[in-house]
C-alpha positions in Angstrom: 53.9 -31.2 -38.2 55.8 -28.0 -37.3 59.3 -27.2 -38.1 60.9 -31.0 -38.9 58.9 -32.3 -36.2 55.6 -33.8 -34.9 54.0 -31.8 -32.0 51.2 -33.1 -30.2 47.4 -32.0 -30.4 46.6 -31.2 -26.9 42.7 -30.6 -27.4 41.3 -33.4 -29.3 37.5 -34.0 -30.7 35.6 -36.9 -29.3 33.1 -36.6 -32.2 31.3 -39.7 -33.6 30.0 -41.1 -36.5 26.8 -41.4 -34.4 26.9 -37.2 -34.3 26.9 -36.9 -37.9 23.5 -37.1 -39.7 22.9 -38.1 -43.3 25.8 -38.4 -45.8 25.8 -42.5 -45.3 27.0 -43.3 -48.7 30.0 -41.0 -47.9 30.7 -41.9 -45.0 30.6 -45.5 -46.2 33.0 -44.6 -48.6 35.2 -43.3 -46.5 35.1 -45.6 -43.8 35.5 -48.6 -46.1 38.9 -47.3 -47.7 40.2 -46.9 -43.9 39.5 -50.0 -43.0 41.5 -51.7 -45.9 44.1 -49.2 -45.1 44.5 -50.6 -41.3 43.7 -54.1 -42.3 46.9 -54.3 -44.6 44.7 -54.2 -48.2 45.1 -51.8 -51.1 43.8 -48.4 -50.7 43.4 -44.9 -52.1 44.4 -41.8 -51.2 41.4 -39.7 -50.3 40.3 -36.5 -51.7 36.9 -35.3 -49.5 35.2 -32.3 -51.3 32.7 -30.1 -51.1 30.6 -27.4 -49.6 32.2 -25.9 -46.1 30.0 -27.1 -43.6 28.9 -30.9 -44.8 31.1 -32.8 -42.7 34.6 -33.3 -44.6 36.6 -32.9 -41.6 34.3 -34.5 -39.3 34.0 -37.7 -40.9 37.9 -37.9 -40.5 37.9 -36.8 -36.5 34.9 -39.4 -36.2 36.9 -42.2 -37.9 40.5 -41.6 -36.0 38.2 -41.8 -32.9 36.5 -45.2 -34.3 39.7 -47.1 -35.1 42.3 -45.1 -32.5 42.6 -48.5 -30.8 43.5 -50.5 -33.8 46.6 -48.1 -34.4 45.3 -45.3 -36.5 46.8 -41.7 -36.3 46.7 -38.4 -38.3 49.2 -35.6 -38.5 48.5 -32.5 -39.5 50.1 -31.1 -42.5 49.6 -27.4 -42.5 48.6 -26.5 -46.2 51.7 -23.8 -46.3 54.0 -26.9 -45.5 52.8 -29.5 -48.5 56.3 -29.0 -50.1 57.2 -30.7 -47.0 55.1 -34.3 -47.5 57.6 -36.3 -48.7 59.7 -35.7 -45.4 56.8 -36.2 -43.1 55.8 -39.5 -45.1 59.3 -40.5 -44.0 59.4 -39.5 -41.0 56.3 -41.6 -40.3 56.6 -45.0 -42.8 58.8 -46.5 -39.4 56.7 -46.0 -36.9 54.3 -48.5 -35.5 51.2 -46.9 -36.3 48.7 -46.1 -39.5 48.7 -42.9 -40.5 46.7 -40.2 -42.1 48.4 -37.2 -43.5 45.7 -34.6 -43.0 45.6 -31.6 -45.3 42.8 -29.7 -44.3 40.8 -27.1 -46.4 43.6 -27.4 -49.4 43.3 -24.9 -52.5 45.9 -24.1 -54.2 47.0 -21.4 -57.4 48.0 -23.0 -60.5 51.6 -22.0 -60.6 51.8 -22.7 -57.0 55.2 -24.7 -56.1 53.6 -26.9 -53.5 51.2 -27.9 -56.4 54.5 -30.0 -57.5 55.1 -31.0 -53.8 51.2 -32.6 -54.1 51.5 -34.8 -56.7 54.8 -36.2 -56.0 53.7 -37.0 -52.6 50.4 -38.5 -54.2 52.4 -40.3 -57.2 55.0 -40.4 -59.4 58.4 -39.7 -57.1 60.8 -42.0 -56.4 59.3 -42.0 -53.1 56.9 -44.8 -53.4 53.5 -45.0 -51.2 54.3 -46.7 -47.6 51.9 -49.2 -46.2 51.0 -47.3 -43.3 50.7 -43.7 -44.6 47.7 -42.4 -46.6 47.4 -38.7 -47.7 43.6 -37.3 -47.1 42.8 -33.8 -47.9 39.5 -31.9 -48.0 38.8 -28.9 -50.3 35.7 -27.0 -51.7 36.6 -27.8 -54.6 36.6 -30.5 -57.0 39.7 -29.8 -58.5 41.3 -28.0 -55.9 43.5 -25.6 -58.4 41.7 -22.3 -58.5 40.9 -21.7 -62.3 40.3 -18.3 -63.8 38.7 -17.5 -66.9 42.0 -16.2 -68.2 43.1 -20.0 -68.3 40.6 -20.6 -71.4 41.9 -17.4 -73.7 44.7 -19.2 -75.4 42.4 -22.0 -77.1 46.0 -23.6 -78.5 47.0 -24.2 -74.7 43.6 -24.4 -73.4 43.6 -28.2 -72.9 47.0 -28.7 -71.6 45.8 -26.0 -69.2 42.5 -28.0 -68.0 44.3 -31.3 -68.3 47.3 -29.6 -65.7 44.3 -28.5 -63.6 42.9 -32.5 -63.4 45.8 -34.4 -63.1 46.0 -33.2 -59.3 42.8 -34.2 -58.2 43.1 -37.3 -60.5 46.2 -38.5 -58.1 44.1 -39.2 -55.3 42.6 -42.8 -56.1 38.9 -41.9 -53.8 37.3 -38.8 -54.7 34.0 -38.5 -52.1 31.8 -35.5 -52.8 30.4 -34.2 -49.5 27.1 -32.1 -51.5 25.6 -29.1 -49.8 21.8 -29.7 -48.2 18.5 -28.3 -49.2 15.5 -27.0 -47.0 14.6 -31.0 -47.0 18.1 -32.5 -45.7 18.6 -29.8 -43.3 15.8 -30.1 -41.5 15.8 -34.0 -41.5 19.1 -33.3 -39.8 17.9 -30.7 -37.4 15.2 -33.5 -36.4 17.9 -36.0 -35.6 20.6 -33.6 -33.4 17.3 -31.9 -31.8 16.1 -35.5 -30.3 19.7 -36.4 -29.5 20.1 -33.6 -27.6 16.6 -34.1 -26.0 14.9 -31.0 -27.0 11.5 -31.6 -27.1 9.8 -29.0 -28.9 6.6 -29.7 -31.6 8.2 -30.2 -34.8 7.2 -27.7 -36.6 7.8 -25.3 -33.6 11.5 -26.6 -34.2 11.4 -26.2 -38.2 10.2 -22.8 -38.2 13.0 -21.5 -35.5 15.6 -23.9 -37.5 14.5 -22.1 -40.9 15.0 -18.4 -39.0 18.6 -19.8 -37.7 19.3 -20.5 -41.6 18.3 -17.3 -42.9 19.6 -15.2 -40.0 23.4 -17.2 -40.5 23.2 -17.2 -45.0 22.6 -20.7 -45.3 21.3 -24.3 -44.9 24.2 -26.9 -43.9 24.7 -29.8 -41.1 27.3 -27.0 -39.9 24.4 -24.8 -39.0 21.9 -27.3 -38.0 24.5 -28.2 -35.3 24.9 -24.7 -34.0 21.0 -24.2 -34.3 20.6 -27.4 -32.2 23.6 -26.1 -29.8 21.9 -22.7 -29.1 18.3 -24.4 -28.8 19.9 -27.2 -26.4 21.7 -24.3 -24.2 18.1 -22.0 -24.2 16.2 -25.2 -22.8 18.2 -26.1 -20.5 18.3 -22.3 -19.3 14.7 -22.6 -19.3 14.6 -19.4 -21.4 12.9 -18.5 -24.9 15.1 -19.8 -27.9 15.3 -16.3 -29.6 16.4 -15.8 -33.1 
């Protein structure tokens, strides 16, 4: 959504839910609040949190790819443009599609006006919730208001302060915490791209060049287990030495 109108996404992903390893209670969660949506049941608003690289996004590409042929859409909603949501929720309530409003990597300051925007488009404007729009945005964090430590100084105002800071989030009836992965859950998901991919190297071969891969990028995540497996993928089929 650009300017008053919808533009089209030229270069789309084909990921799966078949590509992304781990998180099944998430993805569960997420999955089962679509399919009410499309199926003409209650539903919630999503909030996806958590750590970059767990799969936020992804698990939204994978489902608008799963259920694409029983009507469901996104538009993107450009995090500078959320004062805009209520036009682009009417734009969209007469078409003949479902759609997700997408705000990607949302985080906002506290006295920010399209904090406002937010939670009127979530609840509490005139402009009620259509049955074929839903609002799903992903942040790292939980609350998605940045809070500084200058928020708790006034102790008379500091629970109208933390109680503001909620009462975004709060809006958004599904809250699904997408947690960062330890040594354990990386590797497990190293294990299952590698033999997707059909690399066949000894396992702990592939554990010790995954766990170089993690300390050479600053961290363990399916993110980097999926460019690990990438660069591995692209070495063997080059029939050179994966190098890191």
């Amino acid at each position: 959504y650009e300017n008053g109108a919808l533009l089209p996404v030229r270069n789309t992903s084909n990921i799966t839910l078949a590509d992304l390893k781990d998180y099944e209670d998430e993805k569960r969660a997420v999955g089962g609040n679509i399919v009410s949506f499309i199926g003409g049941l209650p539903y919630s608003n999503m909030l996806l949190y958590g750590d970059k690289g767990t799969g936020k996004s992804s698990t939204i590409h994978a489902k608008l790819n799963e259920y694409a042929e029983q009507g469901l859409r996104a538009v993107e909603l450009p995090k500078e443009r959320v004062t805009e949501i209520n036009e682009v929720k009417d734009l969209l309530c007469t078409l003949p599609f479902h759609f997700l409003i997408f705000i990607d990597d949302l985080s906002l300051e506290e006295n920010d006006g399209k904090v406002t925007a937010l939670k009127a488009g979530l609840e509490g404007s005139m402009n009620e919730k259509s049955s074929n729009v839903m609002i799903v945005a992903t942040s790292n964090r939980r609350h998605i208001l940045k809070e500084n430590f200058s928020d708790r100084d006034n102790s008379v105002h500091a629970r109208d302060t933390m109680e503001d800071q909620l009462s975004l989030s709060a809006r958004f009836g599904l809250t699904v915490c997408f947690s960062s992965t330890g040594k354990k859950e990386y590797l497990s998901i190293v294990r299952q791209l590698a033999d997707d991919a059909g690399i066949s190297l000894a396992e702990e071969e592939l554990f010790a060049l995954a766990e170089r891969w993690a300390i050479a990028k600053g961290g363990r995540s399916p993110r980097r287990a999926k460019q690990f497996v990438d660069y591995a993928s692209a070495c063997t089929a080059k029939n050179i030495e994966i190098e890191i």
